[in-house]
MOPAC internal coordinates of N, CA, C and O (Angstrom, degrees):
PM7 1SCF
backbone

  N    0.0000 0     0.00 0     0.00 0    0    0    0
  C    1.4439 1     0.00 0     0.00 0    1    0    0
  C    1.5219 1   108.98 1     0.00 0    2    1    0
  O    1.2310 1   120.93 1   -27.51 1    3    2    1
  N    1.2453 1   115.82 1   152.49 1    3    2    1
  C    1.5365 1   115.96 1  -162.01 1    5    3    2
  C    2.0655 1    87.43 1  -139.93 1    6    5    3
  O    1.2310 1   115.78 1   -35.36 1    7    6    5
  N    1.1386 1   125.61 1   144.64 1    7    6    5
  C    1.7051 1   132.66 1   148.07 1    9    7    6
  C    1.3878 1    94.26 1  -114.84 1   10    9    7
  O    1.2310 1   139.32 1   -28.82 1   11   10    9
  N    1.5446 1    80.15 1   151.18 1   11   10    9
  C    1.9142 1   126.74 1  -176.58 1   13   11   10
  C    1.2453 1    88.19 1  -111.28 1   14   13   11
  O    1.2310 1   122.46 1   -83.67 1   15   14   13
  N    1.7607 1   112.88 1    96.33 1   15   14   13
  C    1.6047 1    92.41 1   171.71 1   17   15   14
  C    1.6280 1    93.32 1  -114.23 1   18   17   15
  O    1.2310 1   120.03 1   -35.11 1   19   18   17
  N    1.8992 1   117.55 1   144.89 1   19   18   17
  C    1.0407 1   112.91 1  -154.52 1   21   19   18
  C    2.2148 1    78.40 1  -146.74 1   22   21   19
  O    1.2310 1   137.32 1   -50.21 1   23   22   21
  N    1.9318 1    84.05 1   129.79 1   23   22   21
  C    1.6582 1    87.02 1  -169.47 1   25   23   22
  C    1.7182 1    88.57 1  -113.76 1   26   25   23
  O    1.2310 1   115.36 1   -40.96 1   27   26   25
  N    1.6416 1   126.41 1   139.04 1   27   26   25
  C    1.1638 1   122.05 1  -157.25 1   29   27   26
  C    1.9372 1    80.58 1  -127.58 1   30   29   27
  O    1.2310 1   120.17 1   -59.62 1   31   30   29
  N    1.0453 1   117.28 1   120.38 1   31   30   29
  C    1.7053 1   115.49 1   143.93 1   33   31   30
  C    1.2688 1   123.01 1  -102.95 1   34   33   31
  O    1.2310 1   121.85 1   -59.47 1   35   34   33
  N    1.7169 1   114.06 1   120.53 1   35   34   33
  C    1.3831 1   119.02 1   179.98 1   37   35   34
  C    1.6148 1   113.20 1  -101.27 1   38   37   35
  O    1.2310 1   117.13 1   -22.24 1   39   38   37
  N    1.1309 1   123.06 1   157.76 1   39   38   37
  C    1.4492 1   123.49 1  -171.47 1   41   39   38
  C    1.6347 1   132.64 1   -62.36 1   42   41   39
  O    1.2310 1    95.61 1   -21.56 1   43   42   41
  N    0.8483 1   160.40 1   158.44 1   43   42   41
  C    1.6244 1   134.33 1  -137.41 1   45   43   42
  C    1.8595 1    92.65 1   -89.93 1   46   45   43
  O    1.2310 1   128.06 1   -48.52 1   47   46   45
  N    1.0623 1   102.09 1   131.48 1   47   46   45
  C    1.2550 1   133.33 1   132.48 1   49   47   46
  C    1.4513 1    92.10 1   104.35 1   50   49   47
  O    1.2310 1   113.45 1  -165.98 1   51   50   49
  N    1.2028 1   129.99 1    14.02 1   51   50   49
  C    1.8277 1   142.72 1   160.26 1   53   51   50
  C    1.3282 1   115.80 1   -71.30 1   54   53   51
  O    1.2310 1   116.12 1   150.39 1   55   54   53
  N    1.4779 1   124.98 1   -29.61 1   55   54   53
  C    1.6011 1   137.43 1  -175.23 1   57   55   54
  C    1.7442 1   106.18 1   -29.96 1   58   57   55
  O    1.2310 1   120.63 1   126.59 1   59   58   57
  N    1.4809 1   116.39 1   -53.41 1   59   58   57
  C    0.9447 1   126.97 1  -153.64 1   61   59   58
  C    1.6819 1   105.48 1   -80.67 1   62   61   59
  O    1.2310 1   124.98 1   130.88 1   63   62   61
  N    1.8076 1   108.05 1   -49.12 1   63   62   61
  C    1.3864 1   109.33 1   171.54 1   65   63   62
  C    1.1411 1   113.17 1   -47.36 1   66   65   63
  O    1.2310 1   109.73 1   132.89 1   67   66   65
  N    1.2492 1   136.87 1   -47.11 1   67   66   65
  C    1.5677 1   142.99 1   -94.62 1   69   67   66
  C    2.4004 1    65.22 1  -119.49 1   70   69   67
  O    1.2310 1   125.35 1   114.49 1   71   70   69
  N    1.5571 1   107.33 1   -65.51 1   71   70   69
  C    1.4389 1    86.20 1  -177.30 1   73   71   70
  C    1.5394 1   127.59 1   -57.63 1   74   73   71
  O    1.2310 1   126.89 1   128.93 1   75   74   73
  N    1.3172 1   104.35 1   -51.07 1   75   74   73
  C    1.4535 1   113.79 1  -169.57 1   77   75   74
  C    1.9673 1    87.10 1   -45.80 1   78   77   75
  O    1.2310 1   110.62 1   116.03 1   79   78   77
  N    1.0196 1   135.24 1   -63.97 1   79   78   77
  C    1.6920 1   126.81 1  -161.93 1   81   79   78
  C    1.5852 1   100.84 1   -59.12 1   82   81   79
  O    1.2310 1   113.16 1   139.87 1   83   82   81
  N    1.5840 1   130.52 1   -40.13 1   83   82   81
  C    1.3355 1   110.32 1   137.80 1   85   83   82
  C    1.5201 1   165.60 1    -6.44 1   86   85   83
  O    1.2310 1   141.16 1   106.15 1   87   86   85
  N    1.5270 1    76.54 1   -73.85 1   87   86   85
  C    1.6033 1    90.33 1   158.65 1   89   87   86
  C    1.9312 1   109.89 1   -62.34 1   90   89   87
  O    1.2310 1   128.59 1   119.14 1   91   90   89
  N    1.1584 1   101.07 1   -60.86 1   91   90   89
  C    1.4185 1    99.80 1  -160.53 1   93   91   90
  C    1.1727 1   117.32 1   -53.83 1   94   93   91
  O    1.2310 1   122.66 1   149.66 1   95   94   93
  N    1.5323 1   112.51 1   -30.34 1   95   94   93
  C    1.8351 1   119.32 1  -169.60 1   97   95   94
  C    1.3582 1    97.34 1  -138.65 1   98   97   95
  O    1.2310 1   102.02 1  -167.24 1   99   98   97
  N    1.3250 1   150.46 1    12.76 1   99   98   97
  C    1.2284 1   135.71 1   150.64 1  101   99   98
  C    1.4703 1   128.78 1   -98.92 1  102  101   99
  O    1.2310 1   123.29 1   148.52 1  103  102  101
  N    1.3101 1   111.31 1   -31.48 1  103  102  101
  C    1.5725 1   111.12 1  -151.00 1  105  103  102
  C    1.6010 1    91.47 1   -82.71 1  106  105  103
  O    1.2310 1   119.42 1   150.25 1  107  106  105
  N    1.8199 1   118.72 1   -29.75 1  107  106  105
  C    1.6916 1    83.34 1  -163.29 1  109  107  106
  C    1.5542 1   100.34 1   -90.80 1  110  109  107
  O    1.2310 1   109.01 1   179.81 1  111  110  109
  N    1.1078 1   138.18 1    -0.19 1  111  110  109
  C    1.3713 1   137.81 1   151.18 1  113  111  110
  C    1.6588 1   117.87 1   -32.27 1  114  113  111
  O    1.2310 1   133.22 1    84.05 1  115  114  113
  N    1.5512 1    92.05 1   -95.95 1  115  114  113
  C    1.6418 1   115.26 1   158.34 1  117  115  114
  C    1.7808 1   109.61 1    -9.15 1  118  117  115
  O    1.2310 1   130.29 1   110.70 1  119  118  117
  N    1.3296 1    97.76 1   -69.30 1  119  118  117
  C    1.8878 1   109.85 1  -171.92 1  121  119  118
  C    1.5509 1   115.72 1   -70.04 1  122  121  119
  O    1.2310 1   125.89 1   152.41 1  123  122  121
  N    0.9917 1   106.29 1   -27.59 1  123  122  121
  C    1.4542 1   121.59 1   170.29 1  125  123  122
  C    2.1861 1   109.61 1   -56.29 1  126  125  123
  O    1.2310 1   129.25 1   125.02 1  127  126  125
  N    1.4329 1    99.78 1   -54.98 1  127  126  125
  C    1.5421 1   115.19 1  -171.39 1  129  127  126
  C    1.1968 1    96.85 1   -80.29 1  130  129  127
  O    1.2310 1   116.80 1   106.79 1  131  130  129
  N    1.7337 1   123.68 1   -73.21 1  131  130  129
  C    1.3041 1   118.06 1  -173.71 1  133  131  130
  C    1.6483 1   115.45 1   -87.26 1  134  133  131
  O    1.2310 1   110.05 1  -148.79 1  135  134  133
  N    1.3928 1   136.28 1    31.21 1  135  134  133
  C    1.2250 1   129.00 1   179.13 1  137  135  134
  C    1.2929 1   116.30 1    45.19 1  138  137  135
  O    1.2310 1   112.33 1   -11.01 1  139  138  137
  N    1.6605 1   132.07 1   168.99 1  139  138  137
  C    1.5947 1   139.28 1   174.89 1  141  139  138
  C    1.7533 1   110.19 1    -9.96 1  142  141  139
  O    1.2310 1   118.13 1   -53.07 1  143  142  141
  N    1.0106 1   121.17 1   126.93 1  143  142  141
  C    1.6962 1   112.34 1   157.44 1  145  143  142
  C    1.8701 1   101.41 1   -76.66 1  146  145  143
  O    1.2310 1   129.09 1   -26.61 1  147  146  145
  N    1.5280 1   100.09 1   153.39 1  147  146  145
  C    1.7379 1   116.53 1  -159.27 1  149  147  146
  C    2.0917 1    71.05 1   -77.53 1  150  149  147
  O    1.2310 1   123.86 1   132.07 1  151  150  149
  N    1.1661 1   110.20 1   -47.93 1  151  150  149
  C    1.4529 1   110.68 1  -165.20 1  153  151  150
  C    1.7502 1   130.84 1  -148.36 1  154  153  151
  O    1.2310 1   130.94 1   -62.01 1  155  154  153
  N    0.9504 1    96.49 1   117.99 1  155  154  153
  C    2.0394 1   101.48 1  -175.56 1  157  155  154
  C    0.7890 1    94.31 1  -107.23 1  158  157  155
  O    1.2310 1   107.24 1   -49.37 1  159  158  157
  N    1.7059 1   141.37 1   130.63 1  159  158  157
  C    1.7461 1   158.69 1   158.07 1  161  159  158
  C    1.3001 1   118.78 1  -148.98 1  162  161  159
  O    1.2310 1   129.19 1   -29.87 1  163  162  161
  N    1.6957 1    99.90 1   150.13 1  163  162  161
  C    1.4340 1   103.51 1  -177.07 1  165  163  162
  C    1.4651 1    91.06 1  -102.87 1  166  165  163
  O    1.2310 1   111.93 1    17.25 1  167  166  165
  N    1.3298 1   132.81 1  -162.75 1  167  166  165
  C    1.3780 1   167.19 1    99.34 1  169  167  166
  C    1.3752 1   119.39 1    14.01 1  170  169  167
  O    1.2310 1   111.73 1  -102.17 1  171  170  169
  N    0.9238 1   133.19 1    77.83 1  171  170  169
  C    1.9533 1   108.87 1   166.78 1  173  171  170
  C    1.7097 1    87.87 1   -82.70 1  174  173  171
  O    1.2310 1   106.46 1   122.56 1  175  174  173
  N    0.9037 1   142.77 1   -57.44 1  175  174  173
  C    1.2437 1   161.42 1  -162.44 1  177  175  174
  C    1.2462 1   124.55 1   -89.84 1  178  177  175
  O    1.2310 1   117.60 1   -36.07 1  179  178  177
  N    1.3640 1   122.18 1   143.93 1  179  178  177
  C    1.7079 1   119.79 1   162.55 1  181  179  178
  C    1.7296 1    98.11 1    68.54 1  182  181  179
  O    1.2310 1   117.17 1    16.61 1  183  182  181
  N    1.4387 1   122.99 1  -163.39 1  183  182  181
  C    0.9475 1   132.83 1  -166.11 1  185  183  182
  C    1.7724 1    97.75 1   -47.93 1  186  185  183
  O    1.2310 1   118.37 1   -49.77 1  187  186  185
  N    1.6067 1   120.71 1   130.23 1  187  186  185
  C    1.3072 1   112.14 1   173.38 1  189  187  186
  C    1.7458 1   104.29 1  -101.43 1  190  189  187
  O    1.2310 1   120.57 1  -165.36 1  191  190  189
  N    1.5220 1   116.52 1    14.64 1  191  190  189
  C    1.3994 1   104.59 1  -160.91 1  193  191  190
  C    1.6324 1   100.01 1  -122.59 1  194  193  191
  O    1.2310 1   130.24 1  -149.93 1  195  194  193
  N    1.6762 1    97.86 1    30.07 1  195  194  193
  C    1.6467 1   120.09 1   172.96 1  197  195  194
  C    1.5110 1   114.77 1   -99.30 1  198  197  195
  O    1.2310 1   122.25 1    -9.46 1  199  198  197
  N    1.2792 1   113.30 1   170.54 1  199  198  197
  C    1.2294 1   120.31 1   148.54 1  201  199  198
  C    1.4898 1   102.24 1  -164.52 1  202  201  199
  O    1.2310 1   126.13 1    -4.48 1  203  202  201
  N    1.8321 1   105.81 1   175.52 1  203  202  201
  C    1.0382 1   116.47 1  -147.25 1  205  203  202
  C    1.6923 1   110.79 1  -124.81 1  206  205  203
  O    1.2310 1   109.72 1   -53.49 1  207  206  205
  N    1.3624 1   136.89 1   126.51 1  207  206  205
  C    1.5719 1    91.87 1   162.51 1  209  207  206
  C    1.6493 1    79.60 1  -148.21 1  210  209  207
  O    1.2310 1   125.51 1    -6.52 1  211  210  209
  N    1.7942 1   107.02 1   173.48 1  211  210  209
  C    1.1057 1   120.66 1   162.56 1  213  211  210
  C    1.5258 1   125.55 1  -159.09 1  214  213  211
  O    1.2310 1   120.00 1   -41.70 1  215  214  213
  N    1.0944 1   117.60 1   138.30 1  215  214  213
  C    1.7679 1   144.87 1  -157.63 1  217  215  214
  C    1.4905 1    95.26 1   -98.89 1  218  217  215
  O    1.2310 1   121.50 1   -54.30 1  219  218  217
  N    1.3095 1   114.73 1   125.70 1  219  218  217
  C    1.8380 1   134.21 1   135.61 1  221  219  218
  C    1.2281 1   119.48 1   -83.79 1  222  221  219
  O    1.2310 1   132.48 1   -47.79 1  223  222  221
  N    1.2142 1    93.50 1   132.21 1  223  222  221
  C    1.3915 1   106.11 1  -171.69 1  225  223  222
  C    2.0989 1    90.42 1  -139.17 1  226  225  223
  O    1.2310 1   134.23 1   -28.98 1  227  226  225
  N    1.4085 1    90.08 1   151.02 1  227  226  225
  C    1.6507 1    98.86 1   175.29 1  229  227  226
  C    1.4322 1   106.97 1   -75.96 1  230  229  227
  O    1.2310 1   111.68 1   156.23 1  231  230  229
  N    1.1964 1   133.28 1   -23.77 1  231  230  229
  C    1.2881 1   111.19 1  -160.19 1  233  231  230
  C    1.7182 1    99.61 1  -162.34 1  234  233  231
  O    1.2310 1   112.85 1    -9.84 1  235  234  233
  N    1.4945 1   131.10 1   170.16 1  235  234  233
  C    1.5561 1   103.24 1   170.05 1  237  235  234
  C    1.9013 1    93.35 1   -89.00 1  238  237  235
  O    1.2310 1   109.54 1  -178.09 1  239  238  237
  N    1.3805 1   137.22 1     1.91 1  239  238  237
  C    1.6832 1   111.49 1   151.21 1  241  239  238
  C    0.9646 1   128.93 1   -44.66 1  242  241  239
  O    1.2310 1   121.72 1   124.09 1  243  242  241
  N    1.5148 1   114.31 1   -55.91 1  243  242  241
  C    1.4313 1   130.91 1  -174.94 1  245  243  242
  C    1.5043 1   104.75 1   -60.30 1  246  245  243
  O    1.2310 1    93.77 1    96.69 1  247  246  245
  N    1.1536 1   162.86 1   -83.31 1  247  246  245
  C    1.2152 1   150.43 1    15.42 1  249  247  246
  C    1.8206 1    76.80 1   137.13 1  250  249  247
  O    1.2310 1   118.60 1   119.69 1  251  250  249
  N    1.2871 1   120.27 1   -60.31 1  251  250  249
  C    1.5299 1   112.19 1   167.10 1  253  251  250
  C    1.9635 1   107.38 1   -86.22 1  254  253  251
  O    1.2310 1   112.31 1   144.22 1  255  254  253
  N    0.8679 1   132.12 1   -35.78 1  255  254  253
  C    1.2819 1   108.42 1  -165.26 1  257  255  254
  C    2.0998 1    99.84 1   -84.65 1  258  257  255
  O    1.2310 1   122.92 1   169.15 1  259  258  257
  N    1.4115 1   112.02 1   -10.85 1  259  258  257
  C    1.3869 1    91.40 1   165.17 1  261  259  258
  C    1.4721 1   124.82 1   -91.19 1  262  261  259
  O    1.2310 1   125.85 1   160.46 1  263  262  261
  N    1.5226 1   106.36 1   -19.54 1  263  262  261
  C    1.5422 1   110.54 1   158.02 1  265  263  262
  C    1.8238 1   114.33 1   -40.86 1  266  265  263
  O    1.2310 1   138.32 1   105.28 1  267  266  265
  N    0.7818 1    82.09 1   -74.72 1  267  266  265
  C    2.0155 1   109.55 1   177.17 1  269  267  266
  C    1.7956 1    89.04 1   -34.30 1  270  269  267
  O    1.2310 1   112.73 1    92.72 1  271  270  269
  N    0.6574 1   131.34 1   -87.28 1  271  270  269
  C    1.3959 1   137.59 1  -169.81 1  273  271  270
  C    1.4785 1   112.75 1   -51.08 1  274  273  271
  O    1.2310 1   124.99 1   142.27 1  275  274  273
  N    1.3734 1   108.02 1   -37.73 1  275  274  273
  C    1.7862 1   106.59 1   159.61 1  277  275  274
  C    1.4411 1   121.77 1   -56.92 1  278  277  275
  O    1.2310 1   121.42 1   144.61 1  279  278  277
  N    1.4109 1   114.88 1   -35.39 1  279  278  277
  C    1.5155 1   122.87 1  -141.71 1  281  279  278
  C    1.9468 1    79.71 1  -105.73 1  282  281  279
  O    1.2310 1   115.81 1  -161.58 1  283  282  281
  N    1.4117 1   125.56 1    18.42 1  283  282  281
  C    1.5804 1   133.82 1   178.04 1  285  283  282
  C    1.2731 1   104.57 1  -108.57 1  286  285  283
  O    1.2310 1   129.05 1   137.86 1  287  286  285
  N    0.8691 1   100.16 1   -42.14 1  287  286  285
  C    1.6688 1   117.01 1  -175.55 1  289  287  286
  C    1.6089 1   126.65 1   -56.12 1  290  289  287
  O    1.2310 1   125.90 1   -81.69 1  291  290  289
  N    1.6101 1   106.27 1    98.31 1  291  290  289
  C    1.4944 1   102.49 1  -167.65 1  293  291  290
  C    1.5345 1   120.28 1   -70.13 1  294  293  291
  O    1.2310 1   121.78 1   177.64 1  295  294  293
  N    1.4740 1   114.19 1    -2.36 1  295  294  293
  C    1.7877 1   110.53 1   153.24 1  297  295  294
  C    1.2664 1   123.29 1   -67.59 1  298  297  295
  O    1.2310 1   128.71 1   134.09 1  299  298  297
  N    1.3873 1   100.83 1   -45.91 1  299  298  297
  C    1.5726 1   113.13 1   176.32 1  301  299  298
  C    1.7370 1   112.36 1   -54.02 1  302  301  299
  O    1.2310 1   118.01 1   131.79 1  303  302  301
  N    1.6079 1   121.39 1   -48.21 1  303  302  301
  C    1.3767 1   108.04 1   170.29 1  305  303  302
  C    1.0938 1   138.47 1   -72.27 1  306  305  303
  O    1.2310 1   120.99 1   155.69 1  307  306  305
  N    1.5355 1   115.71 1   -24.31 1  307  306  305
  C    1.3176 1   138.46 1   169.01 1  309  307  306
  C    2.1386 1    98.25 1   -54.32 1  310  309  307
  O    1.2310 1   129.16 1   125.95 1  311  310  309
  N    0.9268 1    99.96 1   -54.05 1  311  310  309
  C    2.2884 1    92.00 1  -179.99 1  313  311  310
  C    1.6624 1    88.96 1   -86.88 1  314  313  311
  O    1.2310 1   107.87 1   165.33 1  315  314  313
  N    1.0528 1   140.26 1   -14.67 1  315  314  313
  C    1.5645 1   119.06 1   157.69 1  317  315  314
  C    1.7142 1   110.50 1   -43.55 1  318  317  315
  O    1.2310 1   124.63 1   118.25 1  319  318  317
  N    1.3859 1   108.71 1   -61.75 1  319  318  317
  C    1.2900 1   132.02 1  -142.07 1  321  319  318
  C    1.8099 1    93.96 1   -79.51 1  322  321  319
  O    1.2310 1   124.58 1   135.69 1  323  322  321
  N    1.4248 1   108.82 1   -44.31 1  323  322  321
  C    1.6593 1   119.62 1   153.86 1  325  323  322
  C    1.0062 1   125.51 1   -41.11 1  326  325  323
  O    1.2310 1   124.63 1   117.48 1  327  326  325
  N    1.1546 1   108.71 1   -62.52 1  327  326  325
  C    1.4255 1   114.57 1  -173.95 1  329  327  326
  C    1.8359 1   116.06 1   -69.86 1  330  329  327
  O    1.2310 1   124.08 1   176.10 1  331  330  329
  N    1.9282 1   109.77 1    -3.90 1  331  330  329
  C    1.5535 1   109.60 1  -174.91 1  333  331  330
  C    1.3183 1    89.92 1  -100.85 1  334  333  331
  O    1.2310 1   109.28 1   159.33 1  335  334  333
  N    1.3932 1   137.70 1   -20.67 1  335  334  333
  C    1.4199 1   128.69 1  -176.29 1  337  335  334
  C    1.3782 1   108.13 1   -83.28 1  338  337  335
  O    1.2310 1   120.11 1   134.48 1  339  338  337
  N    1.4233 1   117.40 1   -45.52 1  339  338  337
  C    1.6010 1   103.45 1   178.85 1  341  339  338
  C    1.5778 1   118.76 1   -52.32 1  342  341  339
  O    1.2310 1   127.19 1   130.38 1  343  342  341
  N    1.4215 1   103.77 1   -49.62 1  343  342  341
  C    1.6995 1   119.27 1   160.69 1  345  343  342
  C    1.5686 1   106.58 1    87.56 1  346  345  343
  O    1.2310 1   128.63 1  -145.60 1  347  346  345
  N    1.2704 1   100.98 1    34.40 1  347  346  345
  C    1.6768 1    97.79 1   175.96 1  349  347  346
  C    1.1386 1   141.26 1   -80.03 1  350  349  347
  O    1.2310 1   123.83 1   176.48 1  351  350  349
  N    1.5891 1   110.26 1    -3.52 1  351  350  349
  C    0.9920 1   137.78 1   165.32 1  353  351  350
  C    1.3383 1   160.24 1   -66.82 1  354  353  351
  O    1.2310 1   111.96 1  -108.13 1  355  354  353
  N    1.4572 1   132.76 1    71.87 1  355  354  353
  C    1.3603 1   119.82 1  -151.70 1  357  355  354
  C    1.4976 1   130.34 1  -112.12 1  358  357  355
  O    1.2310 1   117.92 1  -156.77 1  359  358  357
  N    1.6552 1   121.56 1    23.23 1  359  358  357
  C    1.0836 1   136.96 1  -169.74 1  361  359  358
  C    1.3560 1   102.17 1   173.76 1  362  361  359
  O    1.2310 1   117.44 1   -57.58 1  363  362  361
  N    1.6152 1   122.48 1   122.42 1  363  362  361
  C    1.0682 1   133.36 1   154.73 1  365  363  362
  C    2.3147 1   113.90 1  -108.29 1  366  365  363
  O    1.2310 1   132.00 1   -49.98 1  367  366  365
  N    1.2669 1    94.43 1   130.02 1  367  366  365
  C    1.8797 1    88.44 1   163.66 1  369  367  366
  C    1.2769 1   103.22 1  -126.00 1  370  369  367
  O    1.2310 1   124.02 1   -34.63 1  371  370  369
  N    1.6893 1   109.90 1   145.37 1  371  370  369
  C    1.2401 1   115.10 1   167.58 1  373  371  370
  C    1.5824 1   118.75 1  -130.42 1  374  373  371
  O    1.2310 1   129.63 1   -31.96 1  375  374  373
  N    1.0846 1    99.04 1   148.04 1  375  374  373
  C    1.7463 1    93.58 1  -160.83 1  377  375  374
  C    2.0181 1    95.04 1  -143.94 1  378  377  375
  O    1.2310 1   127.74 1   -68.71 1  379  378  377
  N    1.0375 1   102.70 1   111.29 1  379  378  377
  C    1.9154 1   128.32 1   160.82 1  381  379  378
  C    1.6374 1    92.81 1   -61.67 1  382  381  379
  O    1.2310 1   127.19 1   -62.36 1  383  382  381
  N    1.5900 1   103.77 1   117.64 1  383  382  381
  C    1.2065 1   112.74 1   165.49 1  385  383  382
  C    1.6378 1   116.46 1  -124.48 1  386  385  383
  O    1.2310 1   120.34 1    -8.69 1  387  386  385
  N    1.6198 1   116.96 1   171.31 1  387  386  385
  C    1.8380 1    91.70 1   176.06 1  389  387  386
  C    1.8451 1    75.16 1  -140.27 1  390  389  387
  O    1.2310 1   121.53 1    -6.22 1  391  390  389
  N    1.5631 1   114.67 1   173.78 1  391  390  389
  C    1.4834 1   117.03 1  -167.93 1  393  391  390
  C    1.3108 1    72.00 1  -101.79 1  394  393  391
  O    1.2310 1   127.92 1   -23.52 1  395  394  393
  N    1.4222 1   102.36 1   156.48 1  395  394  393
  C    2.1280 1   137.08 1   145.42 1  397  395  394
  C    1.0985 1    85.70 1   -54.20 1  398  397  395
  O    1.2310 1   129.35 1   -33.46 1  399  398  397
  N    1.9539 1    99.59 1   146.54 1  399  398  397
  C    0.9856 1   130.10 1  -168.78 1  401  399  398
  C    2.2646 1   114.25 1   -78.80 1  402  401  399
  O    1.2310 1   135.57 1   174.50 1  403  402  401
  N    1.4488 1    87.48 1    -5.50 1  403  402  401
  C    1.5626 1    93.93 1   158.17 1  405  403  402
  C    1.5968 1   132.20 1  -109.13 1  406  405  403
  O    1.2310 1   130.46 1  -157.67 1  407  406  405
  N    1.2481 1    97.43 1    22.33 1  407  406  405
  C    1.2991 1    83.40 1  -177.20 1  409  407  406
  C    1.7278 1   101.57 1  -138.12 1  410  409  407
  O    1.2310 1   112.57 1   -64.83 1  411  410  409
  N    1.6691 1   131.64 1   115.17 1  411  410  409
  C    0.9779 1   130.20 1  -168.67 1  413  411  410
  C    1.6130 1   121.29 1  -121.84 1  414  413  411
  O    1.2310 1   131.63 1   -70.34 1  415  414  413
  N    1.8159 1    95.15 1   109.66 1  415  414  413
  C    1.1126 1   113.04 1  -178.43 1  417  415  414
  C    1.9124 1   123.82 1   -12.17 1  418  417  415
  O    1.2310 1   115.68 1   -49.36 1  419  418  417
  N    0.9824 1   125.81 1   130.64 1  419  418  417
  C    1.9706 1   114.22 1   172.63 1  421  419  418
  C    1.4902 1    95.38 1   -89.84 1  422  421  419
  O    1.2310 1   122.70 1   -13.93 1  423  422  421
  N    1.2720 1   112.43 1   166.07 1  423  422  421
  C    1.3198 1   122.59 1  -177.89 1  425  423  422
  C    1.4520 1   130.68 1    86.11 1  426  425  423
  O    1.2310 1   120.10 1   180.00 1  427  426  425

């Protein structure tokens, strides 16, 4: 098992738009290709104009061929294309992680 953990900072005081247009036109796209996120969070702490999420995936195959199939998806481009006009966005990181061998994912 591999997580896609991907940390997004949007510009002050967009955090909130930037999800709610998410929610409305991204997530059932997204959830549809890559199934449940392991995790969605904001901030109590440290930067509050972050958020957080991260994807399981079985393998990095899997993990590319449901990308690929997201990035087909004319819901999915339609809140791409949303989400470049609102423009709340000013830093995405993404980082491929795998768990220690003691600690095993639930789910």
């Amino acid at each position: 098992m591999i997580f896609d953990v991907r940390t997004y900072t949007c510009k002050p005081g967009m955090l909130n738009r930037h999800l709610a247009l998410y929610k409305q036109m991204g997530l059932a796209p997204q959830s549809r290709h890559l199934g449940e996120p392991f995790a969605y969070m904001v901030g109590e702490t440290g930067n509050v104009n972050q958020y957080m999420h991260i994807w399981a995936y079985q393998d990095a195959g899997a993990r590319e061929r449901q990308r690929a199939a997201l990035w087909l998806d004319p819901e999915w481009l339609a809140y791409v294309a949303e989400s470049g006009k609102l423009g709340a966005l000013e830093v995405q990181e993404s980082r491929l992680m795998k768990p220690v061998d003691f600690f095993k994912p639930k789910g």
